[in-house]
C-alpha positions in Angstrom: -28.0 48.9 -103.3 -28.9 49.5 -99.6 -31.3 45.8 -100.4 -28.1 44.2 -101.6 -26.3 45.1 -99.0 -28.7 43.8 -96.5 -29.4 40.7 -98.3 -25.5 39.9 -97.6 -25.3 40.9 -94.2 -28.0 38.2 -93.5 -26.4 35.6 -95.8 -23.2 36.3 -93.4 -25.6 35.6 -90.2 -27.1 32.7 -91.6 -23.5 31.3 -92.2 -22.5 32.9 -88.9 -25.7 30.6 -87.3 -24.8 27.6 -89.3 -21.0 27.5 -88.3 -21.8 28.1 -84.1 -24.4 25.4 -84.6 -21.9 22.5 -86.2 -19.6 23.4 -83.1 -22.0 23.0 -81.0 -22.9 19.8 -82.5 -19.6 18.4 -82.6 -19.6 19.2 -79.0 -22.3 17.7 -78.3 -21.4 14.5 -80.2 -17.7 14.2 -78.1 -18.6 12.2 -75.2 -17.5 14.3 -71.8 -14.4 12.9 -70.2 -13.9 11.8 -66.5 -17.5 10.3 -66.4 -19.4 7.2 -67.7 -17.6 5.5 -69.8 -14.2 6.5 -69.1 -14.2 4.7 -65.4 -15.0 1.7 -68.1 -11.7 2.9 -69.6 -10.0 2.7 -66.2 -11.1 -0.6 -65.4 -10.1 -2.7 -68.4 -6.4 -0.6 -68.3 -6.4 -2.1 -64.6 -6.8 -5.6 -66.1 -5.0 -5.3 -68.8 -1.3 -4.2 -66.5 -2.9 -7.0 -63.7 -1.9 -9.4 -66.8 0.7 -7.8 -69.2 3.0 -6.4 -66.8 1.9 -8.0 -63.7 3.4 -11.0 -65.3 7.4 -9.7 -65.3 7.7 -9.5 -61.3 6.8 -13.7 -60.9 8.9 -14.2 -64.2 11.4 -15.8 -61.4 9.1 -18.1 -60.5 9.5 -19.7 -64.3 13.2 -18.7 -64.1 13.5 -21.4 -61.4 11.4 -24.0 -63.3 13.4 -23.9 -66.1 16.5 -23.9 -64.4 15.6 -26.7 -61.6 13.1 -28.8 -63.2 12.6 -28.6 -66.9 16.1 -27.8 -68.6 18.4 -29.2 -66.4 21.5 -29.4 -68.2 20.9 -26.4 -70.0 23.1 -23.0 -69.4 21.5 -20.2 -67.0 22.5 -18.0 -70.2 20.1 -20.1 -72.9 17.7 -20.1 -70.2 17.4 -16.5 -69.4 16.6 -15.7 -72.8 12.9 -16.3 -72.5 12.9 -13.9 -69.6 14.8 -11.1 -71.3 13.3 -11.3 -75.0 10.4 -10.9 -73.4 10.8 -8.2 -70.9 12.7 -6.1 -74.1 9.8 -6.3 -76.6 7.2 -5.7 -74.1 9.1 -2.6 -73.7 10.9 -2.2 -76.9 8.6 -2.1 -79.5 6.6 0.2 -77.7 7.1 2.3 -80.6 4.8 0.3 -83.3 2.0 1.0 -81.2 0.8 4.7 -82.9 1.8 3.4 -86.5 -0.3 0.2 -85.9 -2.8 2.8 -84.4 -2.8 4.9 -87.4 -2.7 2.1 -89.6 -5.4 -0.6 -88.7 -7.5 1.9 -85.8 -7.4 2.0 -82.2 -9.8 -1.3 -81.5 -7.8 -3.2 -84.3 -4.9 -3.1 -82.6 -6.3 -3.9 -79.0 -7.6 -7.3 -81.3 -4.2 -8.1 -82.0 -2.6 -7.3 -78.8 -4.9 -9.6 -77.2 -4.7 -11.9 -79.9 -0.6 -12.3 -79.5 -0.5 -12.3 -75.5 -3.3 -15.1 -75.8 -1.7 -17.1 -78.3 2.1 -16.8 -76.9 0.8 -18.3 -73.4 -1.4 -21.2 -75.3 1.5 -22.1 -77.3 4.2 -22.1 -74.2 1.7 -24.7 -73.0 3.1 -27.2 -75.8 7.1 -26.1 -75.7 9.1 -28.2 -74.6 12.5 -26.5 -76.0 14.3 -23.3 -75.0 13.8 -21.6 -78.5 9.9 -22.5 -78.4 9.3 -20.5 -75.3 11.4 -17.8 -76.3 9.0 -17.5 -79.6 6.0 -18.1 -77.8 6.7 -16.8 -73.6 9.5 -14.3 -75.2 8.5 -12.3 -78.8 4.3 -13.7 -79.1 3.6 -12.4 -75.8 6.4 -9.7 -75.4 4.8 -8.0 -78.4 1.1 -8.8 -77.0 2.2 -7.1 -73.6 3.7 -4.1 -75.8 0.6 -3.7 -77.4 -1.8 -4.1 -74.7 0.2 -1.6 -72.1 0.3 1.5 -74.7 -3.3 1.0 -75.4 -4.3 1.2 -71.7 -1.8 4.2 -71.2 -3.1 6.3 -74.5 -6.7 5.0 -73.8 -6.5 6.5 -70.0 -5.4 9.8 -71.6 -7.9 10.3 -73.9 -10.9 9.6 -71.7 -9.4 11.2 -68.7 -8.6 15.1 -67.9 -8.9 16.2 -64.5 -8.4 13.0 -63.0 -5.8 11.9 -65.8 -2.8 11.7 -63.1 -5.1 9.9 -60.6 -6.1 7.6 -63.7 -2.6 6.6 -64.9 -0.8 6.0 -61.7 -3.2 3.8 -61.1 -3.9 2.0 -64.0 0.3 1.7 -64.3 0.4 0.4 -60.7 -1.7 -2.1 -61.1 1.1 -4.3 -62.5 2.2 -4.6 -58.7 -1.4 -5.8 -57.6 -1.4 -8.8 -60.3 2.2 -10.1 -59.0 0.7 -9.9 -55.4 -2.6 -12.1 -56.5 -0.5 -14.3 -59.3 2.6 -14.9 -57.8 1.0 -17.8 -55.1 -1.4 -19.1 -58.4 1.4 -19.4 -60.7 3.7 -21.0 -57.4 0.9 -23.5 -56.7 0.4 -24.0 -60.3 3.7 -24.6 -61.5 3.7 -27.1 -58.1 1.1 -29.1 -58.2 -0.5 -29.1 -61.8 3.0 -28.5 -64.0 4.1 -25.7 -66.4 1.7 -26.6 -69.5 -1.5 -26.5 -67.5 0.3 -23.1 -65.8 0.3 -21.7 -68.9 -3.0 -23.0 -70.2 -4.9 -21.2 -66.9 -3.0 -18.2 -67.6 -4.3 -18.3 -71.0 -7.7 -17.6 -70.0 -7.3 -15.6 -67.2 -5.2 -13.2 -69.7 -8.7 -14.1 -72.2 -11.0 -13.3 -69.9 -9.0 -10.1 -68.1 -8.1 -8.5 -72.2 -11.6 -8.8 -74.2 -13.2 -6.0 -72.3 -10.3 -4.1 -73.3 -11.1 -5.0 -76.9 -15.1 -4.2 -76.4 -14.3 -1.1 -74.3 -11.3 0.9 -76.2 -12.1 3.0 -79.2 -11.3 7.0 -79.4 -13.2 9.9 -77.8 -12.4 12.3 -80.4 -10.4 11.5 -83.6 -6.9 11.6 -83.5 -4.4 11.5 -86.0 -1.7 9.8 -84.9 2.0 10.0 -86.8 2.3 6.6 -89.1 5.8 6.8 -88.9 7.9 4.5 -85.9 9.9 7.3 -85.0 10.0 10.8 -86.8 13.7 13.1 -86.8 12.1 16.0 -85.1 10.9 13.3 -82.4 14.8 12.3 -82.0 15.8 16.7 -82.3 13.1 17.5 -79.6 15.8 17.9 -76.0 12.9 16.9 -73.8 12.8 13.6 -75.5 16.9 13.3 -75.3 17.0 13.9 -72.1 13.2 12.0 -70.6 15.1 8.8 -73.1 18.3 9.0 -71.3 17.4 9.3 -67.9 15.2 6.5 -69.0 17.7 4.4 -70.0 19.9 4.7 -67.0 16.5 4.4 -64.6 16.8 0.6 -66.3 20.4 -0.2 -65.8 19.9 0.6 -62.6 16.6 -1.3 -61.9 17.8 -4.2 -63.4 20.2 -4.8 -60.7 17.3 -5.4 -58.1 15.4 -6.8 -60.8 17.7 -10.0 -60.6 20.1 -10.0 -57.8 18.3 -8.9 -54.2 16.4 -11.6 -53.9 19.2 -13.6 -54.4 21.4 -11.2 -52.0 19.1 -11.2 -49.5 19.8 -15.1 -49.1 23.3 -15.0 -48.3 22.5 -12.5 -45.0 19.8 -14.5 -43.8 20.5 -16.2 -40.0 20.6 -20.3 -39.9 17.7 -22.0 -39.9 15.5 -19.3 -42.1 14.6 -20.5 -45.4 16.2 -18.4 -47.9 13.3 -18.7 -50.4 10.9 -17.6 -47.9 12.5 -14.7 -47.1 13.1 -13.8 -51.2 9.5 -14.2 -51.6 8.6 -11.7 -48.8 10.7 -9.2 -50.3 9.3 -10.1 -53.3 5.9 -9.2 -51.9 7.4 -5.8 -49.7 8.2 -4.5 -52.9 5.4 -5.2 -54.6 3.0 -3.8 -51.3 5.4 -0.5 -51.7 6.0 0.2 -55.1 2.1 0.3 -55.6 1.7 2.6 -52.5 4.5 4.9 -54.0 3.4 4.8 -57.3 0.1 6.1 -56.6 1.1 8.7 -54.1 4.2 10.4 -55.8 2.0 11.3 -58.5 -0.4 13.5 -55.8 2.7 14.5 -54.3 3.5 16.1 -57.6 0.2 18.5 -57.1 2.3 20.0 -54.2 6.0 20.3 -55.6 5.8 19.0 -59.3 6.3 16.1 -61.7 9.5 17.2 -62.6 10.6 17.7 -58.5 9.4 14.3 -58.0 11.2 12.3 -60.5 14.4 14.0 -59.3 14.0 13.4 -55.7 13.2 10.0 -56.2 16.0 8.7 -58.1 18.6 10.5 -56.0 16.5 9.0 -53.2 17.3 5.6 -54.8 21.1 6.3 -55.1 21.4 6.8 -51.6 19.1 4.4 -50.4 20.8 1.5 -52.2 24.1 2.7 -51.1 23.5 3.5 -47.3 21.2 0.2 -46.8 22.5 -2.3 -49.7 26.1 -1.8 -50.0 28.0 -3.6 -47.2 25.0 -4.5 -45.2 24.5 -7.6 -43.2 21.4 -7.5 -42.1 18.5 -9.5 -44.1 16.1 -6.5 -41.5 18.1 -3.8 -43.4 17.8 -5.3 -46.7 13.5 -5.3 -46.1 13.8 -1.6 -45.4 16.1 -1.0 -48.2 13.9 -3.0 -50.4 10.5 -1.2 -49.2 12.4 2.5 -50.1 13.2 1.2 -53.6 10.1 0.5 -54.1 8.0 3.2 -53.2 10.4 5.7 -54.9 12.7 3.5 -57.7 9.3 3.2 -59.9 8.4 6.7 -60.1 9.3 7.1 -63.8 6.6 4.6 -64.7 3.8 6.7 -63.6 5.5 10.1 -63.6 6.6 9.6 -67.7 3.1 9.1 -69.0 1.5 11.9 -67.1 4.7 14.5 -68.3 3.8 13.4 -71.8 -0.1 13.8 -71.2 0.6 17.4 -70.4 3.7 18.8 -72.3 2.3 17.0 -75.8 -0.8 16.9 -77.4 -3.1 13.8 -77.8 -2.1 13.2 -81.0 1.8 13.0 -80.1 1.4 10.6 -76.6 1.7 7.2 -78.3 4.6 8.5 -80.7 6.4 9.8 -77.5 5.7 7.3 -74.6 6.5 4.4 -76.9 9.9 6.3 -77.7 10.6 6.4 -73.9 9.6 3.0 -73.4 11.7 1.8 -76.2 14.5 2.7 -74.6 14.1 1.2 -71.3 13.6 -2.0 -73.4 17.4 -0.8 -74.9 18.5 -0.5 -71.9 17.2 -3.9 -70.1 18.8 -5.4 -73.4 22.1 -4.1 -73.3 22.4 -4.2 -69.5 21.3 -7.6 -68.5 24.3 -9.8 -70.1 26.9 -6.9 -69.1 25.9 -6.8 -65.3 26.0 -10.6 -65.6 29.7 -10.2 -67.1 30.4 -8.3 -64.3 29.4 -10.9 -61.4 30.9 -13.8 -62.6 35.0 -11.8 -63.3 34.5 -9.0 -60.6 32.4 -10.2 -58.2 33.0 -14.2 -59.1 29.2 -15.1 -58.1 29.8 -14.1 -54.7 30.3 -10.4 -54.2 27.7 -8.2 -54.8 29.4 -5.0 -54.1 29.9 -4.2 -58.1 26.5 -4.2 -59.1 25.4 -2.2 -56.1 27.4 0.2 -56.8 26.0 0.4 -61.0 23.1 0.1 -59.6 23.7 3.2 -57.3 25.7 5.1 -60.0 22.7 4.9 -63.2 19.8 5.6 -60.5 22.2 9.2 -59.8 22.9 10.3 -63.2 19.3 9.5 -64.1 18.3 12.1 -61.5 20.8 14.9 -63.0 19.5 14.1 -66.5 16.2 14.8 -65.3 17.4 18.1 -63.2 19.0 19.1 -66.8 15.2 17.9 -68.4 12.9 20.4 -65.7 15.7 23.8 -66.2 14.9 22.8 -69.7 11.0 23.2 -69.7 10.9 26.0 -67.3 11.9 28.3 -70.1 8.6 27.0 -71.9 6.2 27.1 -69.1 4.3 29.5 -66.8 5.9 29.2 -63.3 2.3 28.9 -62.1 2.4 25.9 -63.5 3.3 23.9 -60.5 2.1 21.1 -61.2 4.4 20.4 -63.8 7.9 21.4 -62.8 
């Protein structure tokens, strides 16, 4: 009895030993996060938002080729089409990325991201009619950039831990940086060589800037990611209502920037400056500032919260755009008012992914973010043709004053949906956690 009873004591060791060494194994066999390989990581999610997203703030340079040059006696509505299929897929169908994740694999999907942001450029190179570059400039590349933007976001978060907020803010900024170094390429470009070879040299700098992405991403511990687009408890869960909303009025209200200052900037502008000069400049003060705010309102959010800083800076934006926009005459006013907006009117970009990294687990973030992306693609959708509506019978494509005033109003209620969002997760976290709220 007494040798039975020792014989399974040891057999409960031995399978005691055997367990504690597979864990340690496994450990072993994750590779450790914030080192090596993940600064790899860091770098192709830079290139990847230097091209993808980079590419939406000198869409206007296009916008003006179209209109001036290439389709003449075409409709500013047919024309904008390109612009704003594109900029709503890119965003939209956000939420295909963890099905085609779970589906096909992680690196599968970076193939065909590339694949469809490569071929929609090559192919706008040959177009020569308003429907080809909406299916080639608008859904082939729209999709590529939706693709390619949630890989470099879920990537970032799966190789980075301590240094995930530091990673993401700047990985998401970069967007700004590739305006700044495309915008005089794509101008000199579009001047001296036309659109097709434009689009042929953006080709392979997108080529060249997206196949590390495709040799660098794959997992760093396996995840199993949701195969369905959008899942009813997703839809149920009140931080998603309320991160979606305030999401969705963030892009109403950016959207009025987005197309009409550097426009409004022209008509304040003393005689005898060049009103394009001075749009490009803001162009390029925005771009300088929304990088610089991007980066630092997530640190600031070590200090006060993520939560406290996405508040403050949409109520920021309100009142910026209504004390230095509204009524102003001054095209020195409309700089400052333009630097503000874009060191705090961005925040969400940054701020979103790194609420999600921390209030979800791994498996969850591309389900979720795609979600919230999804509806600032809604949003751009639905607001763009409204808020022209709105110019031509309120303001008859003079007056401004309308649209500041949306503009104003979305960027406030976005704030209180988000002040609704933080007394909503304080219940659910430690008040330690400062970071967070």
């Amino acid at each position: 009895m007494e040798k039975s009873e020792a014989c399974s004591a040891k057999s409960v060791d031995q399978k005691s030993d055997i367990e504690k060494r597979s864990i340690d194994e496994l450990k072993r066999d994750v590779p450790p996060p914030d080192t090596g390989y993940a600064w790899l990581v860091f770098i192709s999610g830079i290139l990847v938002f230097v091209t993808s997203f980079g590419a939406y703030n000198y869409f206007g340079l296009f916008q003006a080729y179209y209109l001036n040059k290439m389709f003449v006696t075409s409709s500013a509505t047919s024309i904008s089409w390109i612009g704003t299929i594109s900029a709503t897929l890119s965003l939209g169908l956000s939420v295909v990325y963890g099905p085609l994740v779970s589906t096909i694999g992680l690196r599968y999907t970076t193939f065909l991201g590339t694949a469809s942001c490569v071929l929609g450029l090559f192919l706008a190179s040959f177009s020569t009619e308003i429907w080809q570059l909406t299916l080639t400039q608008g859904v082939l590349f729209g999709f590529g950039c939706a693709i390619m933007a949630n890989a470099a976001i879920f990537t970032t978060t799966m190789w980075f831990e301590k240094k995930r907020g530091m990673a993401l803010s700047v990985v998401i900024s970069s967007g700004c940086i590739g305006a700044l170094a495309s915008t005089p390429l794509v101008s000199f470009c579009l001047t001296k060589l036309g659109i097709a070879w434009t689009f042929r040299i953006l080709t392979c700098i997108t080529l060249v800037s997206m196949v590390l992405a495709c040799v660098v991403y794959k997992p760093r511990v396996e995840v199993e990611v949701p195969k369905k687009v959008i899942r009813l408890e997703t839809l149920k869960d009140p931080f998603i209502i309320y991160i979606c909303l305030g999401s969705f009025l963030f892009q109403v209200g950016a959207t009025v920037p987005m197309f009409y200052f550097p426009v409004s900037i022209g008509s304040v502008i003393p005689e005898g400056m060049s009103s394009d000069t001075v749009a490009q400049n803001a162009v390029i003060l925005y771009c300088v500032f929304s990088f610089l705010g991007r980066v630092s309102l997530v640190k600031v959010a070590e200090f006060i919260g993520l939560l406290t800083v996405l508040i403050a800076s949409h109520l920021i934006t309100a009142v910026a755009t209504m004390a230095l926009w509204y009524g102003t005459n001054s095209y020195i006013t409309y700089y400052v008012y333009y630097a503000i907006y874009g060191f705090f009117a961005g925040a969400i970009f940054v701020v979103a992914p790194v609420i999600f990294a921390k209030y979800y687990p791994l498996s969850r973030i591309a389900e979720v973010n795609g979600l919230q992306m999804s509806f600032l693609g809604l949003s751009y959708f639905v607001t763009t043709p409204i808020l022209g509506l709105v110019f031509d019978h309120f303001g008859h494509r003079e007056s401004y004053s309308q649209l500041i005033v949306i503009c104003a109003v979305a960027f406030f209620f976005a704030g209180v949906c988000f002040v609704f969002l933080r007394n909503h997760v304080k219940k659910a976290l430690d008040k330690s956690n400062r970071f967070f709220i």
